[in-house]
Every structure is written in structure tokens, then in C-alpha cells.
N, CA, C and O of each residue as an XYZ file, in Angstrom:
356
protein
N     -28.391    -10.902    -37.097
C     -27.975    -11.147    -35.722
C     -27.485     -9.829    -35.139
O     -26.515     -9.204    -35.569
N     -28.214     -9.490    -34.171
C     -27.645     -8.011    -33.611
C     -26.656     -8.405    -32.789
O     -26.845     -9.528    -32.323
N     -25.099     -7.559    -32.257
C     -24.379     -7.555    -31.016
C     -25.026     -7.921    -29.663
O     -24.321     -8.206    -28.695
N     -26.186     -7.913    -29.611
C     -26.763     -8.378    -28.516
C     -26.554     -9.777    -27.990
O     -26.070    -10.385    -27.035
N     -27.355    -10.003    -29.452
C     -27.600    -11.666    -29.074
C     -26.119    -12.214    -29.106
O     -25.756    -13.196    -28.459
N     -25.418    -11.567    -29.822
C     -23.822    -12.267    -29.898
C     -23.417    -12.365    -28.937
O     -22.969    -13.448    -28.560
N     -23.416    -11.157    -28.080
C     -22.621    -11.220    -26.701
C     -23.554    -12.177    -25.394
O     -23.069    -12.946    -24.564
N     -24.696    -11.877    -25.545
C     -25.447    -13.182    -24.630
C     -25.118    -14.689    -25.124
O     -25.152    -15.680    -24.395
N     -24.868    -14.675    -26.181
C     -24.306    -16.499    -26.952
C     -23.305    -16.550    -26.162
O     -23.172    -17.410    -25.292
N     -22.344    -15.440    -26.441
C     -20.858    -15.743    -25.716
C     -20.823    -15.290    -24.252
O     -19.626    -15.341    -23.967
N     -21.435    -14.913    -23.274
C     -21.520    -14.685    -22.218
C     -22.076    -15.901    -21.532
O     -21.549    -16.488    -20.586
N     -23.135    -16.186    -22.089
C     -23.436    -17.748    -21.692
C     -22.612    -19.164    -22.016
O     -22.532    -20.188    -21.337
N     -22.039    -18.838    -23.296
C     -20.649    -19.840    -23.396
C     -19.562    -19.926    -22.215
O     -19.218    -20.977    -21.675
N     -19.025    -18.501    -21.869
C     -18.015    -18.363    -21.272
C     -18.555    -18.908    -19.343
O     -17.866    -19.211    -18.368
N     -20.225    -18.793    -19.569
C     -20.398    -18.759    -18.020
C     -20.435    -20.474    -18.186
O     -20.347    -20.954    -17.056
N     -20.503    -21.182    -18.877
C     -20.889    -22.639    -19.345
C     -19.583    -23.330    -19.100
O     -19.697    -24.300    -18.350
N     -18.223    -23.058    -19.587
C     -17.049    -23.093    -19.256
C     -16.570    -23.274    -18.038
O     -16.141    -24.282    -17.476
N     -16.739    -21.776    -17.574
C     -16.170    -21.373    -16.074
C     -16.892    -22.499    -15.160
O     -16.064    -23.219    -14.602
N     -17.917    -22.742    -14.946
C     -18.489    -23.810    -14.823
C     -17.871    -25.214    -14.361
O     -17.700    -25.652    -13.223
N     -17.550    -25.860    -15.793
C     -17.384    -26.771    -16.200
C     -15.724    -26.946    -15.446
O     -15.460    -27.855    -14.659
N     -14.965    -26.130    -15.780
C     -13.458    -25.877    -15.511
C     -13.110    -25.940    -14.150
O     -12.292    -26.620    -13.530
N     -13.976    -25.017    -13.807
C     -14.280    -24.768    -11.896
C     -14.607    -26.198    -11.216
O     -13.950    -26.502    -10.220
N     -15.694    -27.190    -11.755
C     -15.662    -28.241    -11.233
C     -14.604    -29.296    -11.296
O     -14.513    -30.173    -10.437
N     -13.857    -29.203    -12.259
C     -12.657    -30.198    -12.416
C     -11.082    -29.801    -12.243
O     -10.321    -30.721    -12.543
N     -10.483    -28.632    -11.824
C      -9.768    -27.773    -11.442
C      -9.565    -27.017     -9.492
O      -8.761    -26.705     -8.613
N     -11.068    -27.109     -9.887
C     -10.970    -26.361     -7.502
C     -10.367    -27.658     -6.971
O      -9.242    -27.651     -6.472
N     -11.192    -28.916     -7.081
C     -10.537    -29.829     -6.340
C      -9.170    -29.980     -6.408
O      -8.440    -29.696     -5.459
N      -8.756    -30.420     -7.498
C      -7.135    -30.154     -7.576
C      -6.248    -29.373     -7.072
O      -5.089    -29.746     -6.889
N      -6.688    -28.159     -6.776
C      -6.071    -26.563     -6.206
C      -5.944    -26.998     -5.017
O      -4.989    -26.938     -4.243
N      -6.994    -27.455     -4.911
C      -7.281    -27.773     -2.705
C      -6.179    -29.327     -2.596
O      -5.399    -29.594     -1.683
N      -6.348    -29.811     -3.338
C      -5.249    -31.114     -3.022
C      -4.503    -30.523     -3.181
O      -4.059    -30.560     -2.034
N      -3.582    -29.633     -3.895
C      -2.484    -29.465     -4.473
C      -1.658    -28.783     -2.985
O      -0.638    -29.065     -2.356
N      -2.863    -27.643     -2.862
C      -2.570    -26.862     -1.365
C      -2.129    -27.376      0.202
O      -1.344    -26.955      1.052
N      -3.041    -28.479      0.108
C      -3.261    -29.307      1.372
C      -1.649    -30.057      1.344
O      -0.988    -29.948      2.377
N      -1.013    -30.841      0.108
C      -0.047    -31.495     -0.001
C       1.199    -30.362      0.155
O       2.267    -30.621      0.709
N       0.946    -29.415     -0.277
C       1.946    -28.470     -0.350
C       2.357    -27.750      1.067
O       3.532    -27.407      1.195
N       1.513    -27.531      2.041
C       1.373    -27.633      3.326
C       2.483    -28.901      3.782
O       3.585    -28.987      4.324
N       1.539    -29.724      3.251
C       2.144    -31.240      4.271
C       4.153    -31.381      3.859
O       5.083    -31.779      4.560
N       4.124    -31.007      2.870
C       5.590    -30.844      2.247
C       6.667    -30.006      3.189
O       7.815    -30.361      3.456
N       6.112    -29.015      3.543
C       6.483    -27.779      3.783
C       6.631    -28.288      4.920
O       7.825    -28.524      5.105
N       5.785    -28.671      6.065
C       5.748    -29.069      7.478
C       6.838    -30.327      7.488
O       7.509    -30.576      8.490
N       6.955    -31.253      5.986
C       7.796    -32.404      6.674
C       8.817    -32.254      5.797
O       9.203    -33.337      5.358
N       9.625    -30.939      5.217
C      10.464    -30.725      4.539
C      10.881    -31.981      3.468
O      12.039    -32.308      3.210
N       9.814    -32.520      2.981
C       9.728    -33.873      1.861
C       9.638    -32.926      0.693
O       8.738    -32.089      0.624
N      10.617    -33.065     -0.268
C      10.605    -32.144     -1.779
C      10.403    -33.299     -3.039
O      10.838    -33.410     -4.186
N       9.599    -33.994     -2.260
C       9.338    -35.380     -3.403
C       8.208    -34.613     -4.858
O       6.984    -34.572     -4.743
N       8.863    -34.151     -5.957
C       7.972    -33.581     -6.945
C       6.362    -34.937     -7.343
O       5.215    -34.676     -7.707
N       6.945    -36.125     -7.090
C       5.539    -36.983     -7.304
C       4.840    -36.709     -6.241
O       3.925    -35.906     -6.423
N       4.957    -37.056     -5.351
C       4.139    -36.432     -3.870
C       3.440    -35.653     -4.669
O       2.553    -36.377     -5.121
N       3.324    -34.537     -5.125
C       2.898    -33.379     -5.344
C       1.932    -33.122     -6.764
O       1.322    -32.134     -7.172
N       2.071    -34.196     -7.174
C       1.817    -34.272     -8.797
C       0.797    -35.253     -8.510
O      -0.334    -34.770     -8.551
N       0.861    -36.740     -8.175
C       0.160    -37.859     -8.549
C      -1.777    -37.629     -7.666
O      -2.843    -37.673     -8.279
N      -1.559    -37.374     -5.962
C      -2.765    -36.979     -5.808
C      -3.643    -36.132     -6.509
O      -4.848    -36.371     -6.581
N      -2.944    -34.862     -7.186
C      -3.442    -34.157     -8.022
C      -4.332    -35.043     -9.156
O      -5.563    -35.026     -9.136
N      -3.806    -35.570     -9.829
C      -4.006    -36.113    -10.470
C      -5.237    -36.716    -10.808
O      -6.161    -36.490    -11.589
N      -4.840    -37.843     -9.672
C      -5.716    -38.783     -9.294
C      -7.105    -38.321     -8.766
O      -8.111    -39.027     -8.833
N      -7.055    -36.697     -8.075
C      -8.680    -36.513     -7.757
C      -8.910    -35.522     -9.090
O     -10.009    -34.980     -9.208
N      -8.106    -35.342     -9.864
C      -9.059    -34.594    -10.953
C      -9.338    -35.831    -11.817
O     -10.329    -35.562    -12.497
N      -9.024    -36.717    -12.011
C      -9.655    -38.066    -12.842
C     -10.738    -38.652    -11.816
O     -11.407    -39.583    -12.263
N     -10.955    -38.318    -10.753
C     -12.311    -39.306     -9.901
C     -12.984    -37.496    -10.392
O     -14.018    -37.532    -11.059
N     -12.607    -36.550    -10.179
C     -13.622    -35.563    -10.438
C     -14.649    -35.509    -11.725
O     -15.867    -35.333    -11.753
N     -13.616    -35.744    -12.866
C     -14.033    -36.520    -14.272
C     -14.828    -36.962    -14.503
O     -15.664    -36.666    -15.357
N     -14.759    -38.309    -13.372
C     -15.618    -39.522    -13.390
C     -16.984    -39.036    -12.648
O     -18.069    -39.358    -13.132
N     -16.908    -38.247    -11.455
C     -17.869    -38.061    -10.438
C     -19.255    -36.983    -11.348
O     -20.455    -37.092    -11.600
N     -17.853    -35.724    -11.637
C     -18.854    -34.797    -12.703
C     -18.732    -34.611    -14.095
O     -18.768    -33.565    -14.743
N     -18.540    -36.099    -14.560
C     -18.542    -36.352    -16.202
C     -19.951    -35.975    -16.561
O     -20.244    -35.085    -17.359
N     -20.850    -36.777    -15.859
C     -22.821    -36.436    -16.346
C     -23.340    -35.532    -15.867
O     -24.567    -35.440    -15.811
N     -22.623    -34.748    -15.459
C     -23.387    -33.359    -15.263
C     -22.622    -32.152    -16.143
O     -23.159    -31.081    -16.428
N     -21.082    -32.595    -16.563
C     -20.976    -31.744    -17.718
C     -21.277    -31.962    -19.239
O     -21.132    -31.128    -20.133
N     -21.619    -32.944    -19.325
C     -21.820    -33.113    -20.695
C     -23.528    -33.031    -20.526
O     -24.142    -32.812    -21.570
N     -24.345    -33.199    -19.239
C     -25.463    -32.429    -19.798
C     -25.526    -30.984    -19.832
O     -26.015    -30.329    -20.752
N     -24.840    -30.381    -18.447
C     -24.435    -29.169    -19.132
C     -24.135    -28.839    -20.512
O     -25.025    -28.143    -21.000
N     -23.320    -29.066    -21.190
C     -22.856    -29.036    -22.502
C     -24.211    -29.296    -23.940
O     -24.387    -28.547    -24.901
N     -25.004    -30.643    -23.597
C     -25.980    -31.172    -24.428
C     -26.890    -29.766    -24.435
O     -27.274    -29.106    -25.401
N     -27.101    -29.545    -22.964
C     -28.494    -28.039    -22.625
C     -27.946    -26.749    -23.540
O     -28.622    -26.162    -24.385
N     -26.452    -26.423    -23.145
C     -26.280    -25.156    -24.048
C     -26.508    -25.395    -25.712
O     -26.880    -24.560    -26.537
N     -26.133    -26.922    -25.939
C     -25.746    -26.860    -27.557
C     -27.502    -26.759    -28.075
O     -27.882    -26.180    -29.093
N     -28.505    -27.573    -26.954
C     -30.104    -27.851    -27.330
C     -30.357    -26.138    -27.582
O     -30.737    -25.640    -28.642
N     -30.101    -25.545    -26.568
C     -30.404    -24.055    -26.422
C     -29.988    -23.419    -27.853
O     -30.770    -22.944    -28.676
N     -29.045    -23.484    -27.927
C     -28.446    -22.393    -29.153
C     -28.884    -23.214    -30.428
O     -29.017    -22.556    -31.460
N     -29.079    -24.324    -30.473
C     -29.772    -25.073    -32.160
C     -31.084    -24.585    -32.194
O     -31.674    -24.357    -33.250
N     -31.699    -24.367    -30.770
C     -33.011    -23.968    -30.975
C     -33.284    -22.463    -31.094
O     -34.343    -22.065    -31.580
N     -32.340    -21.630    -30.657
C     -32.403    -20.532    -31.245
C     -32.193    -19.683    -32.581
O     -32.358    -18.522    -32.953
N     -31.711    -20.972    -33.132
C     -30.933    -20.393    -34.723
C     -31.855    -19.980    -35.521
O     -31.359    -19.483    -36.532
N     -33.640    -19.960    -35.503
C     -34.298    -19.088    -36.206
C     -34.255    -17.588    -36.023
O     -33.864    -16.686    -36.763
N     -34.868    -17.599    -34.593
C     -34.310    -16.492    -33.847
C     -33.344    -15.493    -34.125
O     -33.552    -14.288    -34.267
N     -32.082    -16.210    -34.203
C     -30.511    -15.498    -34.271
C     -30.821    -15.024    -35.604
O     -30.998    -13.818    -35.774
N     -30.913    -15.903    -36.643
C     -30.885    -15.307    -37.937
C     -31.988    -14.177    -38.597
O     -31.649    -13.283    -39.372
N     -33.063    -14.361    -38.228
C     -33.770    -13.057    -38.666
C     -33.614    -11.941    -37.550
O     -34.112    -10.827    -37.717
């Protein structure tokens, strides 16, 4: 296995991730922001306020882009089983 192929395995891992993370994480950021706004404007320091929407759209995000990360996930793992002749000589 040359450094090559190592670092394209793990460059494509890490881009497979970012990915994956990015879809179930941005939404949350943007709720989190939007509420944090609304806080700020109605001087409400309610810590659930702030916590539970969060929440709640990263579990519908879950649900929304559950089948597109785990085929994501199935494609990288198909990819790299099928390369393991490859890798090794």
C-alpha cells in the first residue's frame, strides 16, 4: 500500500463524514441561531427554549437524511472492500 492510496482512503473518509455531520448539525446551528435571536429580542433566558427545538429538528433531520447517509456510508464501505486487491499489491 503506497502513502498515496492511504491518504486518498482517508481523504475520502474524512470528505464522507464532513458530509454526513454537515447534514445533521447545519440545521441545528440555524435553529439554534434563529431562537437565540428570538431570546435576545424578548429578553426570555428560558435554557429549554433553547435546547428542545434544537433537538427536535436534528432528530426529524435523522429521520429525513437517515437513507441517504447510510447509503452514503454502504457506497464508501462497497468502494473500499472492492478495492482491497488493489490496496494490497
Amino acid at each position: 500500500m503506497s502513502p498515496e492510496s492511504l491518504i486518498d482512503i482517508f481523504r475520502e473518509a474524512l470528505s464522507v463524514i464532513v458530509l454526513i455531520v454537515s447534514a445533521i448539525i447545519l440545521p441545528g446551528l440555524f435553529i439554534g441561531l434563529i431562537v437565540a435571536v428570538f431570546q435576545a429580542a424578548t429578553s426570555i433566558n428560558e435554557q429549554t427554549l433553547s435546547f428542545l427545538p434544537r433537538l427536535v429538528i436534528t432528530l426529524l433531520c435523522i429521520l429525513i437524511f437517515g437513507p441517504w447517509i447510510i447509503n452514503k456510508l454502504v457506497t464508501y464501505a462497497k468502494t473500499l472492500y472492492m478495492n482491497i486487491p488493489y490496496l494490497i499489491s
